[in-house]
C-alpha positions as CSV (number, residue, x, y, z in Angstrom):
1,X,0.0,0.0,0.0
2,X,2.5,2.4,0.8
3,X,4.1,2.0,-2.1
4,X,1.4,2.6,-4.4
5,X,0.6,5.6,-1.9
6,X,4.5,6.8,-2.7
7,X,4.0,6.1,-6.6
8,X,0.7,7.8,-6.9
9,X,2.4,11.1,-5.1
10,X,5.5,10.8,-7.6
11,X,3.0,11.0,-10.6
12,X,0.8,13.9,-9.1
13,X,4.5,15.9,-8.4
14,X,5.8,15.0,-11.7
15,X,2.9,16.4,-13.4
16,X,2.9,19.4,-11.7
17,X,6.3,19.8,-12.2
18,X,6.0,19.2,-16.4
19,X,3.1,21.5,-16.9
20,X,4.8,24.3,-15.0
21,X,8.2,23.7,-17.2
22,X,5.8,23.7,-20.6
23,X,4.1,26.6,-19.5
24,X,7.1,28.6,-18.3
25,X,9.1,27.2,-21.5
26,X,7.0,26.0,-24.8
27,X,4.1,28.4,-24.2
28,X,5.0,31.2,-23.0
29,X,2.0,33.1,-24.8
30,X,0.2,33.8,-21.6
31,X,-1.0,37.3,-19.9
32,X,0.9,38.0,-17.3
33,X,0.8,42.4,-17.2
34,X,-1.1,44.6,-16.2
35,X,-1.1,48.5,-16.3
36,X,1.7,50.6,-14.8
37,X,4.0,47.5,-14.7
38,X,7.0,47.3,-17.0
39,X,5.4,44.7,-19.7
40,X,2.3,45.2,-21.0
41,X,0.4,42.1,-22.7
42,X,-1.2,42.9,-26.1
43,X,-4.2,40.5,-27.0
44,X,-4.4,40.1,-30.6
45,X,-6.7,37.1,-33.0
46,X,-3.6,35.9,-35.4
47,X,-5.5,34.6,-38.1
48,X,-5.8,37.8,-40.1
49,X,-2.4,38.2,-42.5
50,X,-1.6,40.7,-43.0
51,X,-3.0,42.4,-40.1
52,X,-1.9,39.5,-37.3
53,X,-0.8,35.9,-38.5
54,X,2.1,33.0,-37.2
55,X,5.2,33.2,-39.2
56,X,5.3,29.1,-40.2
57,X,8.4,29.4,-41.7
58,X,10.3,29.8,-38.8
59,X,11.5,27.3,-36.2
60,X,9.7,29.3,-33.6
61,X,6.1,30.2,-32.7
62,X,6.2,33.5,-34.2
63,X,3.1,36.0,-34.7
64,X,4.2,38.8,-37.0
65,X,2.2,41.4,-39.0
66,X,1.2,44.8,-39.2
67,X,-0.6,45.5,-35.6
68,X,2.8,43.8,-34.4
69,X,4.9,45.8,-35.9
70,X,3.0,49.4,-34.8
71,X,2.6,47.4,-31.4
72,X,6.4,47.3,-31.2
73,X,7.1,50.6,-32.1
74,X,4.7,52.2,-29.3
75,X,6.5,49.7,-27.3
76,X,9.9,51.0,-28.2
77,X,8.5,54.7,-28.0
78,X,7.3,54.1,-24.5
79,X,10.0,52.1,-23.3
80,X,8.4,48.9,-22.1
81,X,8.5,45.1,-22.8
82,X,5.7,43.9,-25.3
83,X,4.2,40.6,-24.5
84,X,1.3,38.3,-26.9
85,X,-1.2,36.5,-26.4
86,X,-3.5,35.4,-28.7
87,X,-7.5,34.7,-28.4
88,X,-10.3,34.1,-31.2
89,X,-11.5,37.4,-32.2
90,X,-15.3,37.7,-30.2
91,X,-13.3,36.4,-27.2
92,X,-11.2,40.2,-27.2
93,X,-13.4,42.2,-25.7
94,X,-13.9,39.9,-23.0
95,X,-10.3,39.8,-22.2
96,X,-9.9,43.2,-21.6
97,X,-13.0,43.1,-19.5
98,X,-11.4,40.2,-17.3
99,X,-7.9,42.0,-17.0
100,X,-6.3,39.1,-19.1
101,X,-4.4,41.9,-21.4
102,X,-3.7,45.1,-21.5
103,X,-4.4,46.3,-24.5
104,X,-5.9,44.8,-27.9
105,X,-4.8,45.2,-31.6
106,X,-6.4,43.5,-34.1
107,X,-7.7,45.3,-36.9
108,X,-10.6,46.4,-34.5
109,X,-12.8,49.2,-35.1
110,X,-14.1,51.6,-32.6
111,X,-18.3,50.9,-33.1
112,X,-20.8,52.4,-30.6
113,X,-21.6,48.9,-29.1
114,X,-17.7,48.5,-28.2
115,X,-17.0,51.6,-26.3
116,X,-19.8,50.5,-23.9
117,X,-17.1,48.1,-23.1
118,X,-13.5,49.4,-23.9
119,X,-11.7,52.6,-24.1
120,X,-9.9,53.2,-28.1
121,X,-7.2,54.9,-28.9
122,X,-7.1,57.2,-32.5
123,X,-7.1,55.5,-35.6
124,X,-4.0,54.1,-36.6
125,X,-5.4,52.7,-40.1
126,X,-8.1,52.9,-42.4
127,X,-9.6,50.1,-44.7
128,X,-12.6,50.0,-46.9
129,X,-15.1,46.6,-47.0
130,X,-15.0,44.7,-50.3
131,X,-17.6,41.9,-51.4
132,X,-15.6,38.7,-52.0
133,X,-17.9,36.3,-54.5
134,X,-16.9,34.1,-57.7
135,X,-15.9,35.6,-60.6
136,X,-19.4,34.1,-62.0
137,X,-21.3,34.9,-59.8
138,X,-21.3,38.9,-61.0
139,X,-21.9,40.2,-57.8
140,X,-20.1,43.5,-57.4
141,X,-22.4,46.1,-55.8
142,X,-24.1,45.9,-52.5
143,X,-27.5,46.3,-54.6
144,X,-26.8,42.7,-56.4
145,X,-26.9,41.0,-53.1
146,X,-30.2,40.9,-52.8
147,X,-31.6,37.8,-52.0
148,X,-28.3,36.5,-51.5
149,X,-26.7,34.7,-48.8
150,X,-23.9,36.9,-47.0
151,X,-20.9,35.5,-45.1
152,X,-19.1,37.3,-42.5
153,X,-16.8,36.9,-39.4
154,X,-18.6,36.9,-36.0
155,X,-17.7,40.3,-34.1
156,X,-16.5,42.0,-36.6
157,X,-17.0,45.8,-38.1
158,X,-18.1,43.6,-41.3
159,X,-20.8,41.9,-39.5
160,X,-22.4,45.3,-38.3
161,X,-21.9,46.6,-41.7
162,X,-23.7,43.4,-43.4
163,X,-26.6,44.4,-40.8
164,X,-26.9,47.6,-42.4
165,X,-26.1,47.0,-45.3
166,X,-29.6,44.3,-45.4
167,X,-31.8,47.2,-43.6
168,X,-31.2,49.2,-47.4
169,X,-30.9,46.0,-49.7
170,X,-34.0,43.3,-49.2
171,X,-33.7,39.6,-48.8
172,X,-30.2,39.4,-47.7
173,X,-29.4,36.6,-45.4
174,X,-26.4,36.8,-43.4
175,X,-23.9,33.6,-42.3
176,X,-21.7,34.7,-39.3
177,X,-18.8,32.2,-38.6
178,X,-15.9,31.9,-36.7
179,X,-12.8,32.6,-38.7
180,X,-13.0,34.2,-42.1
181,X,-11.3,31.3,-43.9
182,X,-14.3,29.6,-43.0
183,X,-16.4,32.6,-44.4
184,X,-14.3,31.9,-47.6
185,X,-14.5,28.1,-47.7
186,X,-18.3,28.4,-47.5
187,X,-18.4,30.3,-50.6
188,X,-16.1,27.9,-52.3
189,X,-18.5,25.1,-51.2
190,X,-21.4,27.7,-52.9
191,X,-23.3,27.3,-49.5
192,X,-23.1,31.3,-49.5
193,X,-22.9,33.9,-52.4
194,X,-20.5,36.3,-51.4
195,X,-18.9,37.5,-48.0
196,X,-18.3,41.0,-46.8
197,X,-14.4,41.2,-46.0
198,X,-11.7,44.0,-45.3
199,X,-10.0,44.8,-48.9
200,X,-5.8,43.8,-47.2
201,X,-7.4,40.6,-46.3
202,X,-9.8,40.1,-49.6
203,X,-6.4,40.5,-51.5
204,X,-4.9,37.5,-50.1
205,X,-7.8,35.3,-50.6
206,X,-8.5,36.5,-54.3
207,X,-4.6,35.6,-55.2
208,X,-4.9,32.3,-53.4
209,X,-8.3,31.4,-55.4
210,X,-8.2,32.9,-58.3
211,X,-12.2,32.2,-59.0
212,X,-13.0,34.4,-56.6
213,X,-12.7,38.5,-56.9
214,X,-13.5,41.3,-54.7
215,X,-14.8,44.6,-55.3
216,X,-14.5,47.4,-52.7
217,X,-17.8,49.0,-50.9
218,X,-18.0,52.6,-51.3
219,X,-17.8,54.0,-47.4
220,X,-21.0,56.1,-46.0
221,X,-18.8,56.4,-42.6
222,X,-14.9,56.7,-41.6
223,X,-14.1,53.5,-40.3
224,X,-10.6,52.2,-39.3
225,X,-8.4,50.2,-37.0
226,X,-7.9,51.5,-33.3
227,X,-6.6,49.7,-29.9
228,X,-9.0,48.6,-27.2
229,X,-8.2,49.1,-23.7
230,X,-9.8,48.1,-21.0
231,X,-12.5,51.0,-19.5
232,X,-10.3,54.1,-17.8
233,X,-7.0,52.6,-18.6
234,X,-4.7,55.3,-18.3
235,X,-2.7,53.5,-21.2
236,X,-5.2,55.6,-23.8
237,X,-3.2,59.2,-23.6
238,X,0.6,58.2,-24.0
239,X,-0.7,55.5,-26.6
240,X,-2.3,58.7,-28.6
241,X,0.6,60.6,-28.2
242,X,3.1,58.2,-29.5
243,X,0.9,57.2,-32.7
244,X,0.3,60.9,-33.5
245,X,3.9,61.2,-33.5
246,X,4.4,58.0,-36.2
247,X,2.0,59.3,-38.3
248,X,3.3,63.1,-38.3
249,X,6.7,61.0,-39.0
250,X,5.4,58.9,-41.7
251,X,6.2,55.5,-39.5
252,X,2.5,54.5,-39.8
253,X,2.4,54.9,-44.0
254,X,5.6,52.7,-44.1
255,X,4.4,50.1,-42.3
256,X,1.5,49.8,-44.3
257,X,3.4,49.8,-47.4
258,X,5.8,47.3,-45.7
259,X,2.6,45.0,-44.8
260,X,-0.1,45.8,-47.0
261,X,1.7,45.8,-50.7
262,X,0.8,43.7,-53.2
263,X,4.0,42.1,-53.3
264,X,3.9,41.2,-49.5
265,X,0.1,39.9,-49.7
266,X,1.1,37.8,-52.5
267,X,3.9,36.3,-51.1
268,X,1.6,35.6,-47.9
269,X,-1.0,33.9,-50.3
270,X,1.5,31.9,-52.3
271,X,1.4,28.4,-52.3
272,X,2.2,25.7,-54.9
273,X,-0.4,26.3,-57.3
274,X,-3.5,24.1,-56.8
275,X,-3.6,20.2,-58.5
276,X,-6.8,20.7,-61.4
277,X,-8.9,18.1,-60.0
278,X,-12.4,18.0,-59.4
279,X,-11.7,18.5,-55.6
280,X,-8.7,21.2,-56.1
281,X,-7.0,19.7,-52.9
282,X,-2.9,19.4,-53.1
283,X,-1.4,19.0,-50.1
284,X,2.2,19.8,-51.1
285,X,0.8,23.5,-50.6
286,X,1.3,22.5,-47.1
287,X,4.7,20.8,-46.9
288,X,6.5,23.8,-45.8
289,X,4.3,24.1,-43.0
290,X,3.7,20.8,-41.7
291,X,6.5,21.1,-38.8
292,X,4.6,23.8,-38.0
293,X,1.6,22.1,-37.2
294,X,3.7,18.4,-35.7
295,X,4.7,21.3,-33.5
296,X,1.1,21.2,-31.7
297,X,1.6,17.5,-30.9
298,X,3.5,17.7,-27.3
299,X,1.0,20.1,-26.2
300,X,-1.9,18.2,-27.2
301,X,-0.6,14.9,-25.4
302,X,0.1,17.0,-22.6
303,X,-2.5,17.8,-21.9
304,X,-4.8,14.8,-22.5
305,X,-2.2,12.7,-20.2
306,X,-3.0,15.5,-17.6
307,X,-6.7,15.5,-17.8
308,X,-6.5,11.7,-18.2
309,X,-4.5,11.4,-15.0
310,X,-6.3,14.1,-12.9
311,X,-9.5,13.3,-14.0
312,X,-9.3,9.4,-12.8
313,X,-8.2,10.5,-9.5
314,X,-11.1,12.8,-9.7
315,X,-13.6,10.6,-10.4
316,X,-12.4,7.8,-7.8
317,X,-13.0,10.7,-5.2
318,X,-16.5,11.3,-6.5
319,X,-17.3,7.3,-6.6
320,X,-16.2,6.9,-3.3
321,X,-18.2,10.0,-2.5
322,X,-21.6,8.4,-3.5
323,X,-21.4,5.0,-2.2
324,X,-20.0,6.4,1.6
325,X,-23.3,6.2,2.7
326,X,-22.8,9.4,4.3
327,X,-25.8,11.2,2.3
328,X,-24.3,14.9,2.3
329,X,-21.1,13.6,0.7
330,X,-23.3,11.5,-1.7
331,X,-25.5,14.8,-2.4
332,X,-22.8,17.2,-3.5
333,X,-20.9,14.1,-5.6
334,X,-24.4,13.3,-7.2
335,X,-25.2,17.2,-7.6
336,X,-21.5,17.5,-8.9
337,X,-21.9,15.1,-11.3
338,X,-25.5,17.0,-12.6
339,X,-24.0,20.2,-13.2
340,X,-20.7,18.9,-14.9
341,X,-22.7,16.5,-17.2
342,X,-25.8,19.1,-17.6
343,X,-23.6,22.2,-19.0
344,X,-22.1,22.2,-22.6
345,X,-17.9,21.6,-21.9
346,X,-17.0,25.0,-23.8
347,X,-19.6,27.0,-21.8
348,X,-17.6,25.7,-18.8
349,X,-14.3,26.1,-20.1
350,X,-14.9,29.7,-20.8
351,X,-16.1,30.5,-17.5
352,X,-13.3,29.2,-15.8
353,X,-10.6,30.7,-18.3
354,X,-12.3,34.4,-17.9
355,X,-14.0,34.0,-14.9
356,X,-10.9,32.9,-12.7
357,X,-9.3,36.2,-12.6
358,X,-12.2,38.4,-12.1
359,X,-13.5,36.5,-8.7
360,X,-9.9,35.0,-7.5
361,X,-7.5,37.4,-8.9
362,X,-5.4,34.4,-10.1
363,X,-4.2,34.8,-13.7
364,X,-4.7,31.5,-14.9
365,X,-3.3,30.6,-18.0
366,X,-4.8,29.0,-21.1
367,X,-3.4,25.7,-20.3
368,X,-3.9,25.5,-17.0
369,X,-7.8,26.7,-17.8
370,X,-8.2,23.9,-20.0
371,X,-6.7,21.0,-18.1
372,X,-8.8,22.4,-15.0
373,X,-11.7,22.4,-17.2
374,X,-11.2,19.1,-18.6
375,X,-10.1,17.2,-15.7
376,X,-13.6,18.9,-13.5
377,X,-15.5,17.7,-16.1
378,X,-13.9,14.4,-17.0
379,X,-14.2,13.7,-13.6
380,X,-17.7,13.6,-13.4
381,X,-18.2,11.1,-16.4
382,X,-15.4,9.1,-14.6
383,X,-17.1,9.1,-11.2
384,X,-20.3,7.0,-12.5
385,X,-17.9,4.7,-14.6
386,X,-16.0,3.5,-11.5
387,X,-19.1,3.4,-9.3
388,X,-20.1,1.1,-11.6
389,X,-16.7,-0.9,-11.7
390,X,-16.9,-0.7,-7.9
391,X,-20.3,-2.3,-7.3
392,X,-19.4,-4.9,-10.0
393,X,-16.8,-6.2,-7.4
394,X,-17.9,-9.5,-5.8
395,X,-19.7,-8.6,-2.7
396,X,-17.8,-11.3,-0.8
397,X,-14.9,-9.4,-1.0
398,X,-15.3,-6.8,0.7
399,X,-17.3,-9.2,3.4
400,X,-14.1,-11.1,3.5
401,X,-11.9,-7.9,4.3
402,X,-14.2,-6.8,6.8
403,X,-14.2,-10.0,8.4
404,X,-10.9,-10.0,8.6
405,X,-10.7,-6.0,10.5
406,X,-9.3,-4.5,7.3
407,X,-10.4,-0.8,7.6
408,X,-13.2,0.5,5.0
409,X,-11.1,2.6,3.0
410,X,-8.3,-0.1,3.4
411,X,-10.0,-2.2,2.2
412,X,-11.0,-0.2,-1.0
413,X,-7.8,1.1,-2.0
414,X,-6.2,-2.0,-1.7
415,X,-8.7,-5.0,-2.3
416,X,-11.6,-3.2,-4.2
417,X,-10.4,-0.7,-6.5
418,X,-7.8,-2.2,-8.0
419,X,-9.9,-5.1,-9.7
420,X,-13.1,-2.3,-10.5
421,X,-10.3,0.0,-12.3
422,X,-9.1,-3.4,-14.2
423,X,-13.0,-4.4,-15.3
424,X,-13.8,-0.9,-16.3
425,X,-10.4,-0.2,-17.9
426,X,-12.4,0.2,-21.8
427,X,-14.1,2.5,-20.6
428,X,-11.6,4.4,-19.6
429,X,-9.8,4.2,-22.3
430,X,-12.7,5.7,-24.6
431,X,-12.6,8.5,-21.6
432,X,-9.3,9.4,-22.5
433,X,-9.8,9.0,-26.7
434,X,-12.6,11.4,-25.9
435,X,-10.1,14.1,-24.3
436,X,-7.7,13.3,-27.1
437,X,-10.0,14.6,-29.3
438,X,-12.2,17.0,-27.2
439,X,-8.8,18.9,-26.7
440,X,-9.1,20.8,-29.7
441,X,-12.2,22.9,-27.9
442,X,-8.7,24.5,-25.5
443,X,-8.3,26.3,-29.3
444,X,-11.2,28.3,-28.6
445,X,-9.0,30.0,-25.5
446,X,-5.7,30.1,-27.5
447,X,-3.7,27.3,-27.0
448,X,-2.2,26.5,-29.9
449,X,-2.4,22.3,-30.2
450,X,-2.7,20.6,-33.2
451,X,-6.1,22.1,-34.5
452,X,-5.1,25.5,-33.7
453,X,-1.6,24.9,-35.6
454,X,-3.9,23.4,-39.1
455,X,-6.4,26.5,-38.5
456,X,-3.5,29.4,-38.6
457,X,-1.6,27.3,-41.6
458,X,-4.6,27.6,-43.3
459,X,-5.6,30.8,-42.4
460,X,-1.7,32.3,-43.7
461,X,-2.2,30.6,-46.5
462,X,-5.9,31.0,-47.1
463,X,-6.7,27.4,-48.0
464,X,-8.7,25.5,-45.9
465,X,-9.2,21.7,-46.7
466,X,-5.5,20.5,-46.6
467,X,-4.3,21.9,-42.9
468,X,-7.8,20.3,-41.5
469,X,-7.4,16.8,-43.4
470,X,-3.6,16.4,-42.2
471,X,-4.5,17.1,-38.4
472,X,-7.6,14.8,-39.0
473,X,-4.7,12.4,-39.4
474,X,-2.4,13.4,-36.8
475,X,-5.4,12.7,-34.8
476,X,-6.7,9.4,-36.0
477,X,-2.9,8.5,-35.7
478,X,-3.0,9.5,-32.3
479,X,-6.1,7.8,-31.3
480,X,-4.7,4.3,-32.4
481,X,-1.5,4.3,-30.8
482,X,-3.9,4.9,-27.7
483,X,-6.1,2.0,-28.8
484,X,-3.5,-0.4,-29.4
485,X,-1.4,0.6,-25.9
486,X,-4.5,0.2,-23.9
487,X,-5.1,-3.4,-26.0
488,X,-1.6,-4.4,-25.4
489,X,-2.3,-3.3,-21.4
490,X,-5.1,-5.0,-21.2
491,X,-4.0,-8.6,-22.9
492,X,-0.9,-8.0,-20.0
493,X,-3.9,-8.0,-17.2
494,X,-5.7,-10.9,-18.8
495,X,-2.7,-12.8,-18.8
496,X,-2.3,-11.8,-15.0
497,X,-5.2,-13.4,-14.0
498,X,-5.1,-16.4,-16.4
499,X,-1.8,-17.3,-14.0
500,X,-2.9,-16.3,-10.9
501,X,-5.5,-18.8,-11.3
């Protein structure tokens, strides 16, 4: 017993140990500023070239662009350390509001409905809207989408202009999604007409699929980019100060040639030209960037071993909770259990990722959001599986022990649970696939695993299919090397008993 108790501390201290070391090492991505200190955290959604995108070519997890850039001068100008961090774009706002970051560049414009929520500085850069549809289609105006089908990103200037746009032009229906290569893809797939997109960004699609074209919208309002801060930041003045002072210089216009030329879209949107086939998927358009994406690997196993492994001790906890006979213990594990299974996993994730700061004041990571997440949640699903393995234990076991003066929980750890974790071991098995591949949803909060790494290849090269098939492998690959582990494990057991007997 004692020995087990020894091994199970090792593995709880050695885990503890490796996720500090990959979060303090491999990802160090994380908000960890806040005002008046000597780094400030900028929060940015890098999957917008040439605004904010990875650099895949690099050995290193890289974001580069034009915000970066401007966000590095200011830095430079007013002498402090610039640190990144990177979240989907509708999760910005909320950042801010939960003191994640300090400030927020991302090709954001200053609407009504935001400054309810965040503070902006001046506009550092002005774009106009284009309408992105195929070159067939002959959609060019905002008066030939009617009774079209309209794509846009979610939380975007583009959404709220597609709104207004459909107040003046009848029977437009608008498509909000996530990412706007997925806007994009669901024009190539002809489930939309057209999209609504910023022109830099429409540039780089249209080179990358040349059946598609884009024609601007004439403005009926100034619109640009501006940095969110979070409300009464005194970060707003000296920000205004120092870009006045690059655009008096000219700094801003030379980063924008720098960024948004045609030569440096195109080279962004290049890729080997696409194979003519009925499908128009090559995937040597993604051979320089496939170590990029590998790259997501370690983290992903990291932390599925770490929910796995939390989770299980979790769930034994809760099990031994519900059948202690001691009914408050039994009614917060069964209540537990309710809530955990009841509520959708991203809903919860969310929550703890943005909540945690605001009501502890801890700044918990992405990482450590998601394996928290995962391993409360897991947990619950785990509890009913080992109560189950536990009461499928012959009764004349534990009678036996009892008999005997073995203690109850004795008795469980050593006599009881070993054989219910052995009968129910498939199920935990599936448990852990299900993490494996449930582990993508940590995307959502910006860790970059292997989805994340497919979704930002994709998005820098504005394809779509190729990135999302080849981690579709990396996954499947993943999931039977698990499979045939736990087969191997569980042939080892069988043969256990078979000479025990």
């Amino acid at each position: 017993m004692k020995k087990r108790q020894a091994l199970l501390l090792s593995l709880l201290f050695g885990a503890i140990l490796l996720i500090n070391s990959i979060i303090s090492h491999s990802y160090p991505l994380q908000a960890a500023s806040s005002v008046g200190k000597e780094t400030l955290t900028m929060i940015t959604s890098p999957d917008y070239p040439p605004y904010e995108y990875y650099d895949t070519k690099v050995g290193e997890r890289k974001i580069v662009g034009f915000d970066i850039d401007v966000a590095g001068a200011i830095a430079q100008q007013l002498g402090f350390k610039l640190k990144v961090m990177e979240s989907d774009f509708n999760g910005l706002i909320p950042a801010l509001q939960a003191n994640r970051a300090d400030f927020v560049m991302a090709g954001m414009t200053p609407t009504e409905e935001r400054k309810k929520n965040a503070d902006f500085s001046i506009i550092y850069y002005e774009a106009k809207d284009t309408i992105v549809a195929p070159k067939t289609s002959n959609i060019k105006t905002i008066k030939e989408l009617s009774g079209k089908k309209v794509g846009v990103q979610l939380g975007t200037i583009q959404e709220q202009n597609a709104k207004r746009i459909s107040v003046k032009v009848d029977g437009i229906e608008i498509k909000q999604l996530n990412k706007v290569p997925e806007v994009i893809q669901e024009i190539k797939s002809k489930r939309i007409d057209a999209a609504i997109v910023e022109d830099t960004v429409a540039k780089g699609f249209a080179a990358a699929n040349p059946e598609l074209e884009f024609n601007v919208i004439p403005p009926d309002r100034a619109t640009g980019s501006a940095i969110a801060f979070p409300k009464g930041s005194p970060l707003v003045e000296p920000f205004n100060k120092v870009l006045q002072q690059l655009k008096d210089n000219c700094e801003l216009e030379k980063l924008a040639a720098k960024w948004f030329s045609a030569n440096t879209i195109a080279d962004a949107a290049s890729t080997v030209p696409p194979a003519k086939t009925g499908l128009n998927i090559d995937f040597t358009r993604i051979i320089p960037d496939i170590p990029f994406i590998l790259q997501g690997i370690p983290l992903t196993l990291l932390f599925t071993i770490l929910s796995a492994l939390l989770g299980l001790i979790w769930g034994t906890v809760l099990s031994l909770l519900k059948i202690s006979g001691i009914k408050l213990l039994g009614w917060f594990a069964n209540a537990y259990t309710s809530i955990f299974r009841g509520t959708p996993l991203l809903l919860q994730l969310a929550l703890v990722y943005y909540a945690t700061p605001q009501l502890t004041g801890f700044d918990i990571s992405a990482l450590q959001a998601g394996v928290l997440t995962f391993t409360l949640n897991s947990g619950a699903y785990m509890s009913e599986t080992i109560r189950g393995g536990i009461q499928a234990v012959d009764k004349g076991q534990s009678e036996a022990a009892m008999s005997m003066g073995i203690s109850y929980w004795l008795m469980m750890w050593d006599i009881i649970l070993p054989q219910a974790l052995k009968n129910i071991l498939p199920a935990l098995v599936n448990e852990t696939i299900g993490l494996l591949k449930d582990s993508a949803l940590v995307s959502t909060v910006g860790v970059v695993e292997i989805l994340r790494s497919a979704q930002i290849v994709g998005a820098n090269k504005y394809i779509y299919f190729e990135p999302l098939l080849f981690a579709g492998l990396i996954y499947y690959v993943l999931v039977m090397a698990l499979t045939s582990g736990a087969s191997v494990l569980e042939r080892r057991l069988r043969r256990g008993e078979k000479r025990a007997l």
